[in-house]
ZAMARGU-4260 file (C-alpha; in steps of 0.2 Angstrom, whole numbers, plus 5000, padded with zeros to 4 digits):
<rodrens>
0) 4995/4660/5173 | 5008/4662/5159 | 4999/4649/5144 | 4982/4661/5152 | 4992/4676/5145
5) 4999/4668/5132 | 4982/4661/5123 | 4973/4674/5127 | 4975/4688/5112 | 4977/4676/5101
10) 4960/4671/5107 | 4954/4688/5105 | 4961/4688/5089 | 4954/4672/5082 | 4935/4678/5089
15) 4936/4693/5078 | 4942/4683/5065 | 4927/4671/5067 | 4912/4686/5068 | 4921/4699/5057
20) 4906/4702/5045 | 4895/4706/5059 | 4905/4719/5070 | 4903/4737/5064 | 4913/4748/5055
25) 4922/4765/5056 | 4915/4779/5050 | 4913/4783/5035 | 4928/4792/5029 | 4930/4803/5013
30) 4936/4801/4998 | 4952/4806/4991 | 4946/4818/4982 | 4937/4827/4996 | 4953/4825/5008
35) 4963/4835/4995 | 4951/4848/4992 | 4947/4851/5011 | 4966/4852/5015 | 4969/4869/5018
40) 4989/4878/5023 | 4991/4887/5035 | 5000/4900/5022 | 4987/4910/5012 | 4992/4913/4995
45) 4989/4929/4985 | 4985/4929/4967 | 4987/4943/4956 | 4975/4946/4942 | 4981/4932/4930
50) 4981/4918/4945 | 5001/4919/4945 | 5004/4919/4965 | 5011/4937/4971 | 5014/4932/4990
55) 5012/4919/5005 | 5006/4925/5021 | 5004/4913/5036 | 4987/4916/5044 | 4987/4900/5056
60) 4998/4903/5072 | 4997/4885/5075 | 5003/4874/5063 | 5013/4875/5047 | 5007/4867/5035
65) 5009/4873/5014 | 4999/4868/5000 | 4997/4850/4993 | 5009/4841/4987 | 5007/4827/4974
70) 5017/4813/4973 | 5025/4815/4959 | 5033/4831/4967 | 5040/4821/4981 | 5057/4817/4979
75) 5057/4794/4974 | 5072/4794/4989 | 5058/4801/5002 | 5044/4790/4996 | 5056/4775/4999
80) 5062/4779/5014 | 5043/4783/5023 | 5039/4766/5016 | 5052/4756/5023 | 5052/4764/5040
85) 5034/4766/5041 | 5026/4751/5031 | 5038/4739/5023 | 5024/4730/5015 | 5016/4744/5010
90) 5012/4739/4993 | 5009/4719/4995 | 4995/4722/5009 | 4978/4728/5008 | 4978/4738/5022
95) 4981/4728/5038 | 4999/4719/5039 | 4994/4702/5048 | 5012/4697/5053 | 5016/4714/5060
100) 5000/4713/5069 | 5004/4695/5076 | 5023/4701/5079 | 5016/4715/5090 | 5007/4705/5100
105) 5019/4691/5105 | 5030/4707/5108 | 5020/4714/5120 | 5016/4698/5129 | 5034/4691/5131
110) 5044/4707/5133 | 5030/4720/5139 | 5035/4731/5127 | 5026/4740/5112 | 5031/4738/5096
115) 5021/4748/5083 | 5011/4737/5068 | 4999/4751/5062 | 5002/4751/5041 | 5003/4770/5032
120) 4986/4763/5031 | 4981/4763/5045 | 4990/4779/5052 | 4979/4787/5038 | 4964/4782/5044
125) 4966/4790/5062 | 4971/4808/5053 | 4953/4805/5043 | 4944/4800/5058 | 4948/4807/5074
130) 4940/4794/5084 | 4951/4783/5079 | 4968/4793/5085 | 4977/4788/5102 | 4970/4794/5122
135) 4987/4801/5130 | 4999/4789/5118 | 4988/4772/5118 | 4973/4766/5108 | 4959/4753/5114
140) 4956/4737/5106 | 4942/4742/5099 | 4950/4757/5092 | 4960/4747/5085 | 4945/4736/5078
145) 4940/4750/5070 | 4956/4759/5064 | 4959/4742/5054 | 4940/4739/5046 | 4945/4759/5041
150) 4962/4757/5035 | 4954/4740/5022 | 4940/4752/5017 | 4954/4767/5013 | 4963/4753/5003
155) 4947/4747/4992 | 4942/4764/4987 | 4960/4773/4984 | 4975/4770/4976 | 4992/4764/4984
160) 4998/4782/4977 | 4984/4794/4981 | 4985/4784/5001 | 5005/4787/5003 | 5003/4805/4992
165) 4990/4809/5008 | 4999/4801/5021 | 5014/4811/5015 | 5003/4828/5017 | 4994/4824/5034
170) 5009/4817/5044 | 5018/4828/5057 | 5037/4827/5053 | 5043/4840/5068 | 5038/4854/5079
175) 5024/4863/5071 | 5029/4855/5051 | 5014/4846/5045 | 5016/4839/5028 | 5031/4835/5017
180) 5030/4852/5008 | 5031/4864/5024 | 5043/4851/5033 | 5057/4851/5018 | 5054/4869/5017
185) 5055/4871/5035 | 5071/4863/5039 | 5082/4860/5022 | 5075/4875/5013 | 5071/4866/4998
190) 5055/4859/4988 | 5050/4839/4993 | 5057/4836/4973 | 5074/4838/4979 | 5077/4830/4995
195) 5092/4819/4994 | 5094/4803/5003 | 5100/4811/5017 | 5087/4820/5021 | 5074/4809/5017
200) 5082/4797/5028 | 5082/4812/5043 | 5062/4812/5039 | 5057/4800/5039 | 5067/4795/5056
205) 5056/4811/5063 | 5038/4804/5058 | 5039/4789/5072 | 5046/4801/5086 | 5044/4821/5078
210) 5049/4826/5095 | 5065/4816/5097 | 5083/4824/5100 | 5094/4825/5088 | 5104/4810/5095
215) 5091/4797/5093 | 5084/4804/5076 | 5104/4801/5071 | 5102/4783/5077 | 5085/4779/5069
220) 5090/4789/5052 | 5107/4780/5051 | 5099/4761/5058 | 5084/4765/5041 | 5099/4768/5031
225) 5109/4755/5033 | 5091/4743/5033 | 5088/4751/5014 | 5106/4745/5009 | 5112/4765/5007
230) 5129/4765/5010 | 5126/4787/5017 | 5141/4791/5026 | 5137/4794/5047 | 5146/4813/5043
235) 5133/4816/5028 | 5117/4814/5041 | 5126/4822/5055 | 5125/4838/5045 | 5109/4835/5040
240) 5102/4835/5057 | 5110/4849/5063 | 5102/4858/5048 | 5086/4851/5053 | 5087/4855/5072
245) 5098/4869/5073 | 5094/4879/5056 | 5082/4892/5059 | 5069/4881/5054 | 5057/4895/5044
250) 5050/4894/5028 | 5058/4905/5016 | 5061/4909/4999 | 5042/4910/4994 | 5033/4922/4983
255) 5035/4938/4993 | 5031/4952/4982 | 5015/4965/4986 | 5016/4961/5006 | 5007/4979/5012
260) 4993/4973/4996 | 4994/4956/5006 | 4989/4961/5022 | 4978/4970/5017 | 4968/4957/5010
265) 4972/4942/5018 | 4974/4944/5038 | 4962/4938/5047 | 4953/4931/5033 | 4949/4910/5032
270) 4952/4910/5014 | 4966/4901/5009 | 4967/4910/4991 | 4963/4929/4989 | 4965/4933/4973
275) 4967/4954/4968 | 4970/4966/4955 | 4988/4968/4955 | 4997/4962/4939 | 5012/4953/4945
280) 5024/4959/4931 | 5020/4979/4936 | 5020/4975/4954 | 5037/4967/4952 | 5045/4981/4942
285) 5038/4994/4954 | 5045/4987/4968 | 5062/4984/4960 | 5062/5003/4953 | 5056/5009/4968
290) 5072/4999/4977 | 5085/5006/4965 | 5078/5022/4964 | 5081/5026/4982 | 5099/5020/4980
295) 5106/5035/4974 | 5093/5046/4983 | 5100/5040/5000 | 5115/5053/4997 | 5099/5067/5000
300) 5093/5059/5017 | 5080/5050/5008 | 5073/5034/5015 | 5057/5028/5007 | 5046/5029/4993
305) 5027/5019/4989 | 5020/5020/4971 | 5002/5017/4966 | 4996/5012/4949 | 4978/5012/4944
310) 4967/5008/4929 | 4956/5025/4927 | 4940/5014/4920 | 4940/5002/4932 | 4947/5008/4947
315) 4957/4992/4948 | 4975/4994/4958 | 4987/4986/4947 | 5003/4992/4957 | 5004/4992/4977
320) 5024/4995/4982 | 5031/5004/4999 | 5050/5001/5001 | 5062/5008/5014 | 5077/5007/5017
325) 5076/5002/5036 | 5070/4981/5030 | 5064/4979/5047 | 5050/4990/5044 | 5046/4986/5029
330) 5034/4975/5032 | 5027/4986/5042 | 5026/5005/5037 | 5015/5008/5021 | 5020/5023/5013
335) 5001/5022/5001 | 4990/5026/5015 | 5002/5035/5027 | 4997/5052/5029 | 5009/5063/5025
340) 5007/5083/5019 | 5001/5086/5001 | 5013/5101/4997 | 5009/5107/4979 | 4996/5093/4974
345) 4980/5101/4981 | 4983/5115/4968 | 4973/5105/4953 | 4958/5103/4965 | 4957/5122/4971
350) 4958/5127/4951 | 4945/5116/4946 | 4933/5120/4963 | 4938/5140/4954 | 4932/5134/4938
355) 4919/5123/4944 | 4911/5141/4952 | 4913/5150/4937 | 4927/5163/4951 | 4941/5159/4938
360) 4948/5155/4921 | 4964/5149/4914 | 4967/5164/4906 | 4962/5177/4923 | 4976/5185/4928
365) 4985/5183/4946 | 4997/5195/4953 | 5012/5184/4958 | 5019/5199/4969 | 5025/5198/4987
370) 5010/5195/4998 | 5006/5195/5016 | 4990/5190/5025 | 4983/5193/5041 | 4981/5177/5052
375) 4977/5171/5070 | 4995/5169/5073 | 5002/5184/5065 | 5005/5187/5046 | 5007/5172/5033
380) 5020/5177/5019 | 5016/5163/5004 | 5035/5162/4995 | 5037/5154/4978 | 5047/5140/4978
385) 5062/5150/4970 | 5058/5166/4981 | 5055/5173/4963 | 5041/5184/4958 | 5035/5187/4941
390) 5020/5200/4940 | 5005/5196/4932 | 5003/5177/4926 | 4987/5168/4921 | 4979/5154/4928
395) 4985/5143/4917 | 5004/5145/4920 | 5000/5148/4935 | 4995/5129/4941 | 5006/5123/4926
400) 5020/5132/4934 | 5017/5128/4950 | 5017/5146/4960 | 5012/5147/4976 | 5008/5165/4976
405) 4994/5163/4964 | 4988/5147/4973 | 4985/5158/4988 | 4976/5172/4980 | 4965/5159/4970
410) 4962/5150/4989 | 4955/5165/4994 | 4945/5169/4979 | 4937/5154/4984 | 4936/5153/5000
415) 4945/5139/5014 | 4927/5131/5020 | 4922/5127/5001 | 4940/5123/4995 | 4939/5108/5012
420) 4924/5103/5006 | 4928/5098/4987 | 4944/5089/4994 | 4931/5080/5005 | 4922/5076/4989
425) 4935/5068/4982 | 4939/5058/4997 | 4951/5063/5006 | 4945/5060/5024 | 4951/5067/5041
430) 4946/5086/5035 | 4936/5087/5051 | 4943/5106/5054 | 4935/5121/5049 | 4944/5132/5032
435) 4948/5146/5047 | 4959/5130/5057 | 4967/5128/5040 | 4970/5148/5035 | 4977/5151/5017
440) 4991/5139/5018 | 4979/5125/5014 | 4980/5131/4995 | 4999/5125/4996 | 4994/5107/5005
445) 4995/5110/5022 | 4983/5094/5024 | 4990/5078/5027 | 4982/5064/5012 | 4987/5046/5011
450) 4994/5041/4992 | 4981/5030/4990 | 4968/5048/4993 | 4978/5056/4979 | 4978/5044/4965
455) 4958/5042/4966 | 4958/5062/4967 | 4970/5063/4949 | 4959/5048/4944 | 4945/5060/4947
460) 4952/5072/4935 | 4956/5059/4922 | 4938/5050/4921 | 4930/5068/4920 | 4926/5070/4937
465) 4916/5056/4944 | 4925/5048/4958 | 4922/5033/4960 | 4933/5018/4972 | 4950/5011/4970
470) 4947/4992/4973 | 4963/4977/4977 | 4949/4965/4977 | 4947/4952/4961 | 4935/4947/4953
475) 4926/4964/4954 | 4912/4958/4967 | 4900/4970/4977 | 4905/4985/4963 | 4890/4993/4967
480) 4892/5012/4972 | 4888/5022/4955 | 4901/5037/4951 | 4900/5054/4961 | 4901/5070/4953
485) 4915/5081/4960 | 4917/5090/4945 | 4909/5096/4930 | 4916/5088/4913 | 4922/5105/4907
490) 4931/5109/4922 | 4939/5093/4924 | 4942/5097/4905 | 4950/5114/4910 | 4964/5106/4923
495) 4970/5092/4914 | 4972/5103/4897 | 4982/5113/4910 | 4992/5099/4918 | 4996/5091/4900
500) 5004/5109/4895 | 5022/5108/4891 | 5023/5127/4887 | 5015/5132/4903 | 5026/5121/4911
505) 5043/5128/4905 | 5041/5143/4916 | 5046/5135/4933 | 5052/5117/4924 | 5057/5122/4906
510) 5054/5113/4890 | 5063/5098/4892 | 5059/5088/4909 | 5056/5072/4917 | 5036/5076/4915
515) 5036/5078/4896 | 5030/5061/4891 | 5030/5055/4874 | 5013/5053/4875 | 4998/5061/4882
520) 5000/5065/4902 | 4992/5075/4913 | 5005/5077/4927 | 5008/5088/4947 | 5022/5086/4959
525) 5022/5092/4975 | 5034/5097/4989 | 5027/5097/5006 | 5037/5111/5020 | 5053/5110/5023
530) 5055/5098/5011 | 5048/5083/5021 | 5040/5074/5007 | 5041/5076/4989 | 5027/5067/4977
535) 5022/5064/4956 | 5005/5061/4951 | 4996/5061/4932 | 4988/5052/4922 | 4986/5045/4903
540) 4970/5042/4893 | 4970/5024/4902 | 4981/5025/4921 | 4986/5036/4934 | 5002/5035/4943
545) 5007/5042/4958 | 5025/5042/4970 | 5029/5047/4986 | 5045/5050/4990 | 5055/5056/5009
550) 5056/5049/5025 | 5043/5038/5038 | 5049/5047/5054 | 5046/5066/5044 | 5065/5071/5043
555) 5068/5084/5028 | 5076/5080/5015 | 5090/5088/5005 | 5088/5098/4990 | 5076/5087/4983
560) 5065/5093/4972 | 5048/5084/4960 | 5060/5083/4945 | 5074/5074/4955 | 5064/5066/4967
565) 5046/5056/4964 | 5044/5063/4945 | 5059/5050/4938 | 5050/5036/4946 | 5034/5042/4939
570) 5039/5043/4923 | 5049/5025/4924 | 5032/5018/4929 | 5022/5028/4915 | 5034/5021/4900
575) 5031/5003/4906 | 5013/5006/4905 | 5014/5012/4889 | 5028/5003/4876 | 5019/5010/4863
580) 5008/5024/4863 | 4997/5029/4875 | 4982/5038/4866 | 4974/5055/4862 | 4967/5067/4875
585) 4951/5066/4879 | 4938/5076/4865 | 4933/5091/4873 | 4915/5091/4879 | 4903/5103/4875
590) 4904/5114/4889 | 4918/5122/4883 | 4924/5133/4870 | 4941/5139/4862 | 4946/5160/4859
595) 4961/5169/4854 | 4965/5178/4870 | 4979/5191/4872 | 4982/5187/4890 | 4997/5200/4895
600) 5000/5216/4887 | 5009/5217/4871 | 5011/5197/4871 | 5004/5187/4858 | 4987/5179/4855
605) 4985/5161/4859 | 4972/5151/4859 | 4963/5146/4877 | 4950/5135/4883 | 4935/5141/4892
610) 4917/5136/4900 | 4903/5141/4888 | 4898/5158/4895 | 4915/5163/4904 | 4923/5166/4889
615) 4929/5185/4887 | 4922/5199/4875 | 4935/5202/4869 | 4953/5198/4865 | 4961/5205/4881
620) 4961/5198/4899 | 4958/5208/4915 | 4967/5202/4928 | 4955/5193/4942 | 4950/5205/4954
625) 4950/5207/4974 | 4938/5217/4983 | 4948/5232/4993 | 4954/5225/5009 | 4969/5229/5021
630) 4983/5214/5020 | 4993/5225/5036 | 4994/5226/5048 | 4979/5213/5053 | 4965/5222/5066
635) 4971/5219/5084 | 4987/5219/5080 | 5001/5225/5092 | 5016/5233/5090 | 5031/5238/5101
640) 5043/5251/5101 | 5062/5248/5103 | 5071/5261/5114 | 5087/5255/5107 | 5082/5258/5088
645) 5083/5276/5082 | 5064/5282/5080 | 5067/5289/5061 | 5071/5268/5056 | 5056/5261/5064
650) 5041/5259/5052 | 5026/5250/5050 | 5021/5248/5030 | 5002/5248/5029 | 4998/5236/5011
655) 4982/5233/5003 | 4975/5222/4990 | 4964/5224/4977 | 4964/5235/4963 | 4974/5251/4967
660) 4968/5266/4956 | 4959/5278/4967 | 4961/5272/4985 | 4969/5281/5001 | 4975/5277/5018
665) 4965/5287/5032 | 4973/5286/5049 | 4964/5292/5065 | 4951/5299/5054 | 4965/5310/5043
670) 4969/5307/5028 | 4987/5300/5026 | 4992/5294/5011 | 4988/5286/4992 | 4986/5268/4992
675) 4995/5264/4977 | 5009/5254/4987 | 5014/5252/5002 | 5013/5268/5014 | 5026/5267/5029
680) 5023/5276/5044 | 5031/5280/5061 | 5023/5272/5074 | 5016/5283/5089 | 5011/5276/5105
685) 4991/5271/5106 | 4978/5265/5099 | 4972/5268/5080 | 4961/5266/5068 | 4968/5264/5050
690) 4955/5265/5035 | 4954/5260/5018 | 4945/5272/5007 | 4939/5276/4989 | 4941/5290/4978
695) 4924/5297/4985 | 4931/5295/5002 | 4919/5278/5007 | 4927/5267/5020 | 4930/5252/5011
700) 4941/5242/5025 | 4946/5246/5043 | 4956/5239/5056 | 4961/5246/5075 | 4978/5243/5081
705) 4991/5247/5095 | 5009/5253/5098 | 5018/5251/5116 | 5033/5256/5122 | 5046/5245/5125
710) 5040/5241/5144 | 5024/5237/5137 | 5013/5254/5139 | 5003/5263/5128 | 5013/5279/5133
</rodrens>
């Protein structure tokens, strides 16, 4: 029964020795080339513009594996050690190793036991072919069969280098690492280049058992040393094996800049390469800016910060940075399309719908005196952001400058309902409310805009108004929406000439600032309520720019104003974009004409830019005009007297707007006083009627009104 057991593989063996030409093969397997190209990592790899790679982003849950490695990047120790534990005669065989095969077998029949005699060969075969890989642990014989007639035709058509350079890439090495690149990463932190013996010893110990303890991938790493002739000491791959098995055994240390851009573009996606429009050396420097400009803003309760850069032409996003100071939400709070309150930076767009509708011009004149309006909720006091107030200002210095005041008498000139729908033109989505739902605060950006809205709104401006995308994508594929019209050339004209104005500026910012570029800007900052979010945004001839600067969860920051806030940032990022000079203003189109205007009295003429046809008659500028309408108190308003205050100090100030010259308060049909200011009155008990009227005693505006007494009764 024994000689039965004995003769009998060797039996098999010399059969298919005898008919070999006539039993079939394996399938056809691919070439080396086509292995290589069809690998794919399990990282995806963003590219910037230039092809230099930005960021790596795993996208397969299930295995870690990193790009190709050639062999020549794998460190000689490694490749040595793989082939002596694997395949030690590697390089004298042309795929099938006869003596191991033959040792294997009398193994198996004398002790029971198997002992392994598949050549790197071989093992490469089964990874191209996955009919040929082991049922639960074992392969057939006639798996076998064909894995060898494979491994011979791998070793006529490929190289000894290009079969161990693939073996290298395909094998598993422990856990989830496949291939030497994720596998040195993975557990020594460090390229294949520069694994020492040690470690190569460690892995290739891990390829015959990758889910071995650590004891017996000591033994086998120390047994393949000591078969190599290396004289490692036992201590040295001790400490290598705990590295390996209880390091945190991640990949680190790889391109990690643009991670919200990356994301964006690559999860979810098959691609192993997403190549987009960011430059790497302006994405770098943003980030890094953006990083140590928050340093010292920290001190202000200020958190986090996001830049976008974009190319005005093209549309192309060059720069994509959100940092905060929290890293663990770094990754994944995005400070460019947060939506966060716009504060001051609507104020372009409102000017330019003004223009655009032929209501205003930057000379008209706007009373920058204490306003209050009537609203659902009460009345709405607009403040200036120094509580100032400086009369009659034109439209120019009024955006320039900043004032709210102005802002909100322009906002009405226009009207809520039209003002939404010119921010919806230039894309800024989510407007879903009617102008009444928004009330006159929305002239001071009470809307909540994402960064990424802002900059295409500026970028608006700056490619004389069409709107057209931002794109992160690269090359410039499906590009096919054609530019929108949101404003007319002149008025687009009209705001940036405004924006760019140093002079204008200095009333609220001075000469000398943080927005007075060396070359041609056009620039806004912004600060929402209370302080909550503060923002930069212009443009050159050739980019716009635009920062965000406060805190992800909403809390205020302190004293932090445009010029100490986003505008240093802005103007950091705006240098770097220009080391030289960043061109001329735009030519003024032909819409628009220049005057001497004398736009205050007794000031001096300067000259101002207009839309042909809105241009004044003559030298002097009359203030914009309102019709006649009462400001308080608001109709249906009602008021309540206090026992405990002395009637003689209890007023109620009726005020109006409008021009002033020949008006008159009537109250309960009598005539009560001039309307030349504001008219305080005692407050009786009742209902009234209070009337707005002209010189010829027309009724102009009216609104009713009620006074209780302190327990709530009318008497």
């Amino acid at each position: 029964m024994k000689m039965r057991l004995f003769f009998t593989p060797v039996f098999i063996l010399g059969m298919a020795m005898s008919v070999w030409p006539l039993l079939p093969t394996a399938h056809a397997l691919q070439a080396y080339e086509q292995v290589r190209a069809g690998f794919q990592a399990s990282d995806a790899l963003l590219l910037d513009r230039s092809g230099a790679v930005l960021h790596e982003m795993r996208i397969d849950p299930k295995v870690r594996r990193l790009s190709w490695t050639n062999l020549s990047d794998i460190s000689p120790a490694l490749q040595q050690a793989v082939v002596r534990a694997e395949d030690r005669r590697f390089y004298a065989h042309h795929g099938v190793d006869y003596a191991a095969l033959g040792a294997a077998a009398i193994s198996r029949l004398f002790s029971g036991k198997l002992r392994g005699a598949s050549t790197i060969s071989m093992q490469l075969a089964s990874f191209l072919d996955k009919n040929l890989q082991a049922v639960k642990g074992r392969r057939s014989l006639w798996q076998k069969w064909l894995q060898i007639r494979a491994a011979q035709n791998i070793e006529r058509d490929w190289s000894k280098n290009e079969i161990l350079e693939a073996y290298l890439n395909l094998i598993y090495y422990s856990g989830e690492f496949q291939g030497v690149g994720a596998a040195s990463r993975g557990l020594f932190g460090k390229h294949p280049h520069g694994l020492d013996m040690a470690e190569s010893l460690v892995l290739a110990a891990l390829i015959r058992a990758p889910n071995a303890v650590a004891a017996e991938v000591t033994q086998r790493a120390e047994q393949l040393g000591l078969a190599m002739g290396r004289q490692i000491p036992d201590a040295r791959i001790r400490e290598k094996i705990t590295l390996a098995f209880l390091g945190p055994r991640s990949i680190i240390g790889g391109a990690d800049s643009a991670p919200h851009v990356a994301r964006r573009l690559l999860k979810g996606r098959k691609e192993a390469v997403v190549t987009c429009t960011l430059d790497a050396g302006l994405q770098r420097f943003s980030e890094e800016r953006l990083a140590q400009h928050l340093i010292p803003l920290k001190a202000l309760n200020v958190g986090e910060g996001a830049i976008l850069v974009v190319e005005n032409r093209t549309g192309d996003v060059l720069a994509y940075a959100s940092h905060t100071s929290e890293p663990v939400r770094s990754r994944f709070v995005d400070g460019v399309i947060a939506k966060r309150q716009a504060g001051s930076t609507l104020k372009p767009f409102l000017y330019g719908a003004a223009f655009e509708r032929r209501i205003l011009t930057p000379a008209s004149l706007l009373d920058d005196g204490p306003l209050d309006l009537a609203v659902a909720r009460g009345i709405y006091q607009p403040t200036n952001y120094d509580h100032a107030h400086r009369g009659q200002v034109t439209v120019r210095v009024a955006l320039a400058s900043s004032l709210n005041i102005p802002a909100v008498r322009a906002g009405e000139m226009l009207g809520a309902d039209a003002f939404i729908q010119t921010l919806r033109d230039l894309g800024i989505d989510k407007l879903n409310e009617s102008g009444a739902f928004y009330g006159p605060s929305l002239a001071l950006g009470s809307a909540d805009v994402t960064l990424w809205e802002l900059v295409n709104a500026y970028r608006t401006l700056a490619n004389g108004g069409n709107r057209s995308p931002l794109w992160l994508r690269h090359p410039k594929e499906n590009r096919t929406p054609d530019p929108q019209r949101v404003f007319s050339t002149e008025a687009a004209f009209l705001i940036s000439d405004i924006l760019s104005d140093r002079e204008a500026r200095s009333l609220t910012f001075g000469l000398e600032n943080v927005l007075a570029t060396r070359f041609w800007t056009a620039v806004k900052t912004g600060t929402s309520k209370d302080m909550r979010d503060n923002w930069c945004l212009g443009y050159s001839r050739h980019y716009t720019v635009g920062v965000w600067v406060g805190n992800f969860s909403g809390e205020p920051m302190w004293n932090v104003s445009g010029m100490t806030g986003a505008a240093p940032l802005w103007l950091e990022i705006m240098n770097r974009l220009h080391p030289e000079n960043g061109g001329m203003p735009a030519s003024p189109p032909d819409g628009v004409i220049q005057c001497q205007v004398q736009p205050l009295a007794g000031g001096a003429e300067r000259p101002e830019w207009f839309v042909r046809g809105t241009e004044p008659a003559a030298a002097s500028i009359k203030a914009a005009g309102l019709p006649p309408q009462i400001v308080y108190p608001p109709s249906g308003a009602v008021f309540a007297v206090d026992s405990d205050i002395p009637k003689n100090q209890q007023r109620i100030f009726f005020t109006a707007r409008g021009r002033k010259n020949g008006l008159s308060w009537v109250l309960d049909g009598q005539p009560f006083h001039a309307a030349t200011g504001r008219a305080a009155w005692s407050p009786l008990l009742g209902t009234h009627i209070l009337s707005l009227c002209d010189a010829g005693g027309v009724i102009l505006d009216s609104v009713r009104f009620q006074v209780r007494g302190h327990n709530g009764s009318g008497e």
